[in-house]
C-alpha positions in Angstrom: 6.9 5.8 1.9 8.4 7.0 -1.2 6.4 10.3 -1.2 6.1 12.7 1.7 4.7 16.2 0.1 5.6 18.5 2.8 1.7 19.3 2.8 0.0 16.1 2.3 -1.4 15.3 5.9 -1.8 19.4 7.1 -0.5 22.2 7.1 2.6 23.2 8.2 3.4 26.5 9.4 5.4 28.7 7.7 9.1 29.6 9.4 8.1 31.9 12.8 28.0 -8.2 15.6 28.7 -10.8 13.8 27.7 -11.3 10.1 25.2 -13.6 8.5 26.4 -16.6 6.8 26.1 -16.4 2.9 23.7 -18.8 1.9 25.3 -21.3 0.2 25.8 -22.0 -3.2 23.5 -23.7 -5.2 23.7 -27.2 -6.0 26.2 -28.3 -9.2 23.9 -30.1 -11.5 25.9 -32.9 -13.6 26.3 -31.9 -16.9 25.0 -35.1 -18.7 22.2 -36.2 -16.4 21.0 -32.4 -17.2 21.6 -33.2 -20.7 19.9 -36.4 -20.4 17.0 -35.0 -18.9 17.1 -32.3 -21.0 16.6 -34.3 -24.3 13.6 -36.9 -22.8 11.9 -33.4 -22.2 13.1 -32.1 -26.4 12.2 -35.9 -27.9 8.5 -35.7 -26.2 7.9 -32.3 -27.7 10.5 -31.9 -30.5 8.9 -29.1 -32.7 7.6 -27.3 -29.7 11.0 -27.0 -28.0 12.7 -26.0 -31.6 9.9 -23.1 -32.4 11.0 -21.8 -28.0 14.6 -22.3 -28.6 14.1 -20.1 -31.9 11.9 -17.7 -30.5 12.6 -14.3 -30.2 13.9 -12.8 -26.5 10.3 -11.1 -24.8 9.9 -9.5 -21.8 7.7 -11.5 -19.1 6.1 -10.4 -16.1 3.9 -12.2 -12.7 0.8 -10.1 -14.2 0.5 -7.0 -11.4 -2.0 -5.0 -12.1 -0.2 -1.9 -11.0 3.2 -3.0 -12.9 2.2 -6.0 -15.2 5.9 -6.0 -16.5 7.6 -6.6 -13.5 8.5 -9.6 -11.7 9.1 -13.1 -13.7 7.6 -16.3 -13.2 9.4 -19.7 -13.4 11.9 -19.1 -10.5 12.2 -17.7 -7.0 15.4 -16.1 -5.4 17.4 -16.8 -2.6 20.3 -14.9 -2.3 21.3 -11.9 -4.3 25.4 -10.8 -4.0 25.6 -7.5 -5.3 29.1 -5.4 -5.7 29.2 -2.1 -6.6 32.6 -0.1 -7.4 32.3 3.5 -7.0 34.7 5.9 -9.0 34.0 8.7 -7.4 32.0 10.4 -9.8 28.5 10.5 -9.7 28.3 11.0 -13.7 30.2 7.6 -14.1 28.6 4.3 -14.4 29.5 1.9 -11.6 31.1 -1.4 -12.3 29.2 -3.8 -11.0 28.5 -7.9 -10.2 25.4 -8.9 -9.6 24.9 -12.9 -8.2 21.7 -14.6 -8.2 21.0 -17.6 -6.4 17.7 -19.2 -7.2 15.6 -22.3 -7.3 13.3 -23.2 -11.0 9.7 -23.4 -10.3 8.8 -24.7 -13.7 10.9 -26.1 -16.3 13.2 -23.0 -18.1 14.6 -22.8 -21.3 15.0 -19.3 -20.7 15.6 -16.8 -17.3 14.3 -13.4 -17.4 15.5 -11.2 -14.9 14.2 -7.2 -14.7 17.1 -4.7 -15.8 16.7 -1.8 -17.5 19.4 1.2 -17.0 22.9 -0.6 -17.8 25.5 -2.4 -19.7 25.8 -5.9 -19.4 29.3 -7.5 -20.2 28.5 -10.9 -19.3 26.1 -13.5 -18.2 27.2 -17.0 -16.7 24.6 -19.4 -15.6 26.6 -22.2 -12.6 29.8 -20.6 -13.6 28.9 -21.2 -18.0 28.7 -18.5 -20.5 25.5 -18.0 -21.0 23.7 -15.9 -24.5 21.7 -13.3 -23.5 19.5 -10.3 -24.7 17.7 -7.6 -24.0 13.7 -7.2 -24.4 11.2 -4.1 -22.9 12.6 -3.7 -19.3 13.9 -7.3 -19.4 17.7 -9.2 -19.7 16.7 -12.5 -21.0 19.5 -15.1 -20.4 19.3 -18.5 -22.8 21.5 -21.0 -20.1 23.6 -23.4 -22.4 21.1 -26.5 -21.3 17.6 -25.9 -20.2 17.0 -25.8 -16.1 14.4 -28.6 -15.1 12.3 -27.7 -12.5 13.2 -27.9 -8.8 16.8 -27.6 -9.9 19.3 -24.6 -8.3 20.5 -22.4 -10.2 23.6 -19.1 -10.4 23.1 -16.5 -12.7 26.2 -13.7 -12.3 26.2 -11.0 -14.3 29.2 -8.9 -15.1 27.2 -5.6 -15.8 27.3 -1.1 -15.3 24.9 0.3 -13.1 24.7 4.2 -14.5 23.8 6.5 -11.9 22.6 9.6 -14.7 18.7 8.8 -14.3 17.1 7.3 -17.2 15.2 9.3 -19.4 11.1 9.3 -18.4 11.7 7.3 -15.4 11.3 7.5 -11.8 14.0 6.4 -9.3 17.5 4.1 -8.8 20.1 6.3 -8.1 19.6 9.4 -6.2 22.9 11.4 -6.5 23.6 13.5 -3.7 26.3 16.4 -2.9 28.9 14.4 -1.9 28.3 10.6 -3.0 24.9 8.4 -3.9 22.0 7.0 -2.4 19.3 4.9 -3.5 15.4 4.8 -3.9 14.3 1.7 -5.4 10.4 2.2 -4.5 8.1 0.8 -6.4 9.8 -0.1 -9.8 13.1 0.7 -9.9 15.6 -1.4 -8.4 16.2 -3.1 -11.7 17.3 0.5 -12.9 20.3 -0.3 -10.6 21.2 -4.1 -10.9 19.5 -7.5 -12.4 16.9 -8.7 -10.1 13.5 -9.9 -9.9 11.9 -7.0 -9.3 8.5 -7.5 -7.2 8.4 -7.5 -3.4 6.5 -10.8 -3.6 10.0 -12.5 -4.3 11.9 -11.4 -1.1 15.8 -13.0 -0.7 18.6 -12.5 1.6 21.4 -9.8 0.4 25.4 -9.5 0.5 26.1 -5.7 -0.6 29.6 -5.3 -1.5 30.5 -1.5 -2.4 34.7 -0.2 -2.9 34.7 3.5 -3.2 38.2 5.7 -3.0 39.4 6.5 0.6 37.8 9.3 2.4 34.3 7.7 1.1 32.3 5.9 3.7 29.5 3.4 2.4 26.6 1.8 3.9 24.3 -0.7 3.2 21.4 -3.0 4.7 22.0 -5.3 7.3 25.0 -5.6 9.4 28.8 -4.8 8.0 30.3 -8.3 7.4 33.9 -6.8 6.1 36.2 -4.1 6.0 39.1 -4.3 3.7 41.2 -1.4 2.7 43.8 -1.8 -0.3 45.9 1.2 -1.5 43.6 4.0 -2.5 40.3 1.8 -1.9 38.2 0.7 0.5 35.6 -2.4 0.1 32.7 -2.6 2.7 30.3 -5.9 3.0 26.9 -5.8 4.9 24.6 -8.8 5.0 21.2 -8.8 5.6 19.9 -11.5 8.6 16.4 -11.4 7.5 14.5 -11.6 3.8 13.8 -8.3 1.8 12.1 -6.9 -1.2 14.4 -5.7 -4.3 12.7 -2.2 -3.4 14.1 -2.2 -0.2 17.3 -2.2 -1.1 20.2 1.0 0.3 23.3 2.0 -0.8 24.5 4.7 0.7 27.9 6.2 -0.8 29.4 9.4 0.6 31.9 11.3 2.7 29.8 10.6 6.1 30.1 9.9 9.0 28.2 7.1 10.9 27.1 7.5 14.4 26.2 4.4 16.9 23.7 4.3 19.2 21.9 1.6 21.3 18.2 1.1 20.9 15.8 -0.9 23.3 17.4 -4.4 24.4 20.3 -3.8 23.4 19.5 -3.2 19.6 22.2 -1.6 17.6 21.3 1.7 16.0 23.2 3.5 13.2 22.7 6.4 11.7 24.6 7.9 8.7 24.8 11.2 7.9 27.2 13.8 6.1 30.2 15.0 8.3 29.8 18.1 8.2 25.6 18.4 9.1 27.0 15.8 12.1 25.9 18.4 14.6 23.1 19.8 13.3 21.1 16.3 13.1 22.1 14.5 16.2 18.8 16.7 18.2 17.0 14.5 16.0 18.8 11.6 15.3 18.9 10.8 19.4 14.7 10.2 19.4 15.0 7.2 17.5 15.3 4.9 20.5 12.5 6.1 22.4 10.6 6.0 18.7 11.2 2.3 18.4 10.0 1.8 21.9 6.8 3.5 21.4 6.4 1.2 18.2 6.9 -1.8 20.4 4.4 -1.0 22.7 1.9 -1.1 20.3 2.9 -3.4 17.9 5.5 -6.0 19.2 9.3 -6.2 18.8 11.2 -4.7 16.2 11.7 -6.9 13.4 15.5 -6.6 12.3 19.0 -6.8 13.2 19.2 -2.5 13.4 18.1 0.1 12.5 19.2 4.0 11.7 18.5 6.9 9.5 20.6 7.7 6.0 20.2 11.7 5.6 21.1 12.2 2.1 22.2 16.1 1.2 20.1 15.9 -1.8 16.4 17.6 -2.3 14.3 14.4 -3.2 10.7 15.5 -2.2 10.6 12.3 0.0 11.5 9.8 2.8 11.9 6.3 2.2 11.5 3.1 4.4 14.4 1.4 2.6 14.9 -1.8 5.3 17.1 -1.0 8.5 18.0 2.3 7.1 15.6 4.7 6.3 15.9 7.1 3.5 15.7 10.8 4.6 16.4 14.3 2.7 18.4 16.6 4.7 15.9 19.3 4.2 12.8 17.4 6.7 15.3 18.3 9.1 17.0 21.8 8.9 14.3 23.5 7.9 13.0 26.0 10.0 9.4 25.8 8.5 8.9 22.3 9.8 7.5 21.6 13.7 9.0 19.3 15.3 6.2 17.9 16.0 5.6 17.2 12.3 9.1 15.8 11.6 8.9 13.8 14.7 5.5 11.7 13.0 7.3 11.8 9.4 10.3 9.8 11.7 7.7 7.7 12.6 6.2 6.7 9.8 9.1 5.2 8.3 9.7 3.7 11.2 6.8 1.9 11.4 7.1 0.7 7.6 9.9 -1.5 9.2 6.9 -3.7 10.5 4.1 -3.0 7.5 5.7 -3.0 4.6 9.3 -3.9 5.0 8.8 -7.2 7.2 5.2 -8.2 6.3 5.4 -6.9 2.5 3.2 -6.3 0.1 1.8 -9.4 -2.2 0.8 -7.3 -5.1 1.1 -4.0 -5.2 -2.2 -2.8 -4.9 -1.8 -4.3 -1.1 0.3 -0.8 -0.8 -2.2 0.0 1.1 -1.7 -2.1 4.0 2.1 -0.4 3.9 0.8 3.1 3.6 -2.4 3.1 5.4 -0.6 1.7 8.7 2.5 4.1 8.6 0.1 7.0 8.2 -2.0 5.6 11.5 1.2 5.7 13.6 2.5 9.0 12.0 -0.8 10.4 13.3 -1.2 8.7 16.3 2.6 9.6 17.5 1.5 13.1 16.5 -1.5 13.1 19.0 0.3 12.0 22.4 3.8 14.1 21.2 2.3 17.0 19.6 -1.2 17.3 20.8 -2.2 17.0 17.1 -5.9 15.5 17.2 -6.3 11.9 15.2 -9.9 12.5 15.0 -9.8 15.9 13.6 -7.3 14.8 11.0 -9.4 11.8 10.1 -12.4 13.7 9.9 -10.6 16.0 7.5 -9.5 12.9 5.7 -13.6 11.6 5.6 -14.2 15.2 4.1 -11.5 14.6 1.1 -11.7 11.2 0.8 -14.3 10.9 -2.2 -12.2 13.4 -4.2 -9.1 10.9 -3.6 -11.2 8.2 -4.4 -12.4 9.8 -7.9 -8.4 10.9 -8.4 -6.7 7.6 -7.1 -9.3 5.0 -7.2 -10.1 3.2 -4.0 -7.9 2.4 -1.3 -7.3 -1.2 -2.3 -7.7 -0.7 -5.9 -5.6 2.0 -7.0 -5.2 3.6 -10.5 -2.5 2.6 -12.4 0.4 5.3 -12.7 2.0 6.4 -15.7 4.8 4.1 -17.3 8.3 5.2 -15.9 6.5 7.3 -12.7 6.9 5.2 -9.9 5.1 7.9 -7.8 2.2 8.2 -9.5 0.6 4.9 -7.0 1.5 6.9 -4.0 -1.2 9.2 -3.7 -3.9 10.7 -0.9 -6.1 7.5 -1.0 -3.4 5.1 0.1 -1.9 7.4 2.9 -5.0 9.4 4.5 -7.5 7.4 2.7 -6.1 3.9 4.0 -5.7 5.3 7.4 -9.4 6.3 7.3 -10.4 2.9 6.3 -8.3 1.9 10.0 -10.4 4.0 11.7 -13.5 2.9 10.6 -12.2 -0.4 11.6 -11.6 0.4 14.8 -14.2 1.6 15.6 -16.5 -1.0 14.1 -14.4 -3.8 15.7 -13.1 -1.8 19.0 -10.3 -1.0 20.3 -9.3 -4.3 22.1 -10.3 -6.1 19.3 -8.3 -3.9 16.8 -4.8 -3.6 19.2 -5.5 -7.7 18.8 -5.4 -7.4 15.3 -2.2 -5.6 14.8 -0.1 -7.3 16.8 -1.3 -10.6 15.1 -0.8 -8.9 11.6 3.0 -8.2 11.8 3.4 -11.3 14.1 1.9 -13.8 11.5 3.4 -13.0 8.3 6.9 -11.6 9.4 9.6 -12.1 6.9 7.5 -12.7 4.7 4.3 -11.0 2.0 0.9 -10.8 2.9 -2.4 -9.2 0.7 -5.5 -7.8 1.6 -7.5 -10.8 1.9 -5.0 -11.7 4.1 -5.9 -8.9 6.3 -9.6 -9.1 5.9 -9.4 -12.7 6.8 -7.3 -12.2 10.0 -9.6 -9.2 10.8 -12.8 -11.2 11.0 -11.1 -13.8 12.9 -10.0 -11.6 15.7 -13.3 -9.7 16.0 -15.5 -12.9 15.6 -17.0 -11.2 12.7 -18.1 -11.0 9.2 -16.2 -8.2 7.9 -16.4 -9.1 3.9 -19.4 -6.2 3.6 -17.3 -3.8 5.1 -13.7 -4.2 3.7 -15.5 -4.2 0.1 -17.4 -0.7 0.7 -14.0 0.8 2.0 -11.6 -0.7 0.3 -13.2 -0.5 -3.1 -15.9 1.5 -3.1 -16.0 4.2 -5.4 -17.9 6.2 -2.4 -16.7 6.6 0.6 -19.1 4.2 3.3 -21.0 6.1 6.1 -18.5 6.5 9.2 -19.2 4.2 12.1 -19.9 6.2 15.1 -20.1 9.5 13.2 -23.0 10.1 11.4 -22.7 13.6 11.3 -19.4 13.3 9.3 -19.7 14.2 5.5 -17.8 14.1 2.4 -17.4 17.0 0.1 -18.5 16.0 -3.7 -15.6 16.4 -6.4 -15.9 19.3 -8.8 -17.0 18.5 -11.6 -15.6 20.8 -15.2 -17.4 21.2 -17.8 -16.0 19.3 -20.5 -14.0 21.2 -23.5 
């Protein structure tokens, strides 16, 4: 969750193994049957083809509601090789490769790929200079014969990636005191490197990062490679399952990483700066007992590992960035916080490795289904471990939740945020108010019936996307019921629907002001 106000849920009281393979390179089309095929497609549609070919570069999108600019049809990743070299100044633009290895969907005369904060130097489509131009938040690369459809394709780009954050915009880079970290969530991973930027296009990653000795970095996935030359150090990590371009961690700093083992055998790792080494471990050491509590509930953990990054930077938020969650240093050593709270905020990005980071999002008004779930378990952990009631809080939640809905929009139907404010989707209704629409279910459906139901949820569609019809359908094939009515009155209703099994719950009416 890329927003955790420190009050949002209540109050708190004041102080008192072995590497993945690479996936392997795309096919080499022959130049002249691609030429060939090429011109049957040009002689059938000659004036067409010359009007695209002299068209000017515009930015494309797959038509989100949320963010209608990102994403871009006519291709699907596979593999994305990213390296990254680190000066070790967090003012400094990076040097940087990205490497995209793709499959056309539709025949392309053109490739658009989301980047937006950056330099690019060069662009070479299988290994040939490609033209290239920029357009809105989009680097639009003209390949020197057009791509048929079905064919593979390499795209590498020899590009900066500027850690200073762009003007008016939310995200990328998050400097910290001693290095960088990254918070790509929900549009902003192409403010970092060339990409297609929309969870529905998840691909496998290689993360190459070469800082200056005494600099540690860390990345998703698994460390492939280690190689040290002179004053530098080059680290590799590949990822063993599929992940969302706003998923994606960096983590670059003088650190320290500490290993741990998690339940059968999984390997934890937790990164953290050297000198706050002691100070987090009390926490840190829960994780594995965490994870087995998840699993209880909702089946084995998804990935390879799993750890916490604690960046020494004040960002507001956590962030379920896949394998390693993003946390500010802040959650943890300050004396204001219970641990009781920080405990459930653990949690909850915990349990985003299971909704959200393997079953992702479809669209991003599913966020919901991410948000909603990681807000259940936050709140459910925080009833067995700190004796915090779930139906008090979700009866507080019933009381706010037509205010949210008039502020937000409904749980499923979100308002749209402001251009360049990647926060402005994460709001009240899809945290508290998507939890509250879990409740409702469960206690419409049962408890059996809804246990069922999750389980089958991050069981059916792991590794991969999954929307809210998706949901809605599995639900009524669990429970044996017809659940359309009631997914429509809580999930986009502009009221909030009559609480099963509580009828003496209310909702509080917004305030209305008088108009100037």
């Amino acid at each position: 969750m890329p927003l955790t106000p420190r009050d949002r849920t209540c109050p708190v009281p004041a102080a008192g193994s072995a590497a993945a393979p690479r996936p392997a390179a795309p096919r080499p089309r022959p130049r002249k049957s691609r030429r060939l095929r090429a011109g049957a497609l040009l002689a059938s549609a000659a004036s067409l083809a010359l009007v695209a070919a002299s068209a000017p570069a515009e930015p494309l999108g797959v038509g989100d509601r949320l963010f209608p600019y990102l994403g871009n049809p006519g291709y699907d990743v596979a593999a994305y090789d990213l390296s990254f070299t680190y000066s070790g100044s967090n003012s400094e633009p990076l040097r940087a490769v990205t490497t995209i290895d793709a499959w056309t969907t539709t025949p392309l005369d053109r490739v658009n790929l989301d980047f937006a904060h950056g330099t690019v130097d060069s662009v070479e489509v299988d290994g040939e200079s490609a033209s290239f131009a920029t357009a809105g938040d989009d680097l639009v690369v003209t390949p020197e014969d057009p791509l048929p459809e079905g064919s593979w394709m390499r795209i590498t780009v020899r590009h900066t990636s500027d850690p200073v954050p762009a003007p008016d915009r939310d995200g990328g880079w998050v400097r910290t005191a001693d290095g960088l970290a990254m918070a790509n969530q929900a549009d902003a991973a192409h403010l970092v490197f060339p990409c297609n930027d929309h969870p529905s296009d998840k691909a496998m990653f290689t993360v190459r990062i070469t800082a200056p000795n005494g600099y540690t970095a860390v990345a998703n996935g698994v460390p492939a490679d280690v190689d040290r030359a002179g004053r530098r150090t080059t680290w590799t990590y590949r990822t063993r399952h599929p992940m969302a371009t706003e998923l994606t961690q960096v983590s670059i700093g003088r650190s320290t990483v500490l290993h741990r083992e998690g339940p059968q055998g999984l390997p934890l790792r937790d990164v953290v700066p050297a000198r706050h080494r002691d100070a987090l471990e009390p926490w840190l050491k829960k994780t594995p007992e965490q994870i087995s509590w998840m699993e209880e509930r909702v089946g084995p953990y998804p990935f390879e590992t799993y750890g916490l990054l604690v960046a020494d930077a004040s960002t507001g938020f956590e962030l379920e960035t896949q394998t390693l969650s993003l946390f500010e240093k802040g959650l943890f050593t300050d004396p204001g916080y219970p641990s009781w709270y920080i405990e459930s905020i653990m949690v909850h990005e915990l349990s985003h490795q299971w909704f959200g980071d393997s079953v992702a999002p479809r669209a991003w008004s599913d966020l919901w289904l991410n948000e909603g779930h990681a807000t259940w378990y936050e709140a459910l952990y925080a009833q067995e471990k700190g004796k915090r009631s779930m139906e008090a809080r979700m009866k507080a939640a019933y009381g706010a939740s037509d205010r949210w809905r008039a502020a937000g929009g409904p749980p499923a139907a979100p308002k749209p945020p402001e251009r360049g404010r990647k926060i402005g989707i994460f709001r009240a209704n899809v945290y508290d108010g998507a939890a509250l629409v879990l409740y409702a279910l469960r206690e419409t459906i049962g408890q059996r019936s809804f246990d069922q139901l999750e389980r089958a949820w991050v069981r059916e569609h792991q590794d991969g996307t999954a929307s809210t019809a998706d949901f809605v359908e599995l639900a009524g094939r669990i429970s044996g019921r017809d659940l359309d009515g009631f997914f429509r009155a809580w999930l986009y209703g502009e009221k909030t629907p009559p609480m099963p099994g509580h009828p003496d719950w209310t909702t509080v009416a917004p305030t209305v002001r008088p108009a100037r």
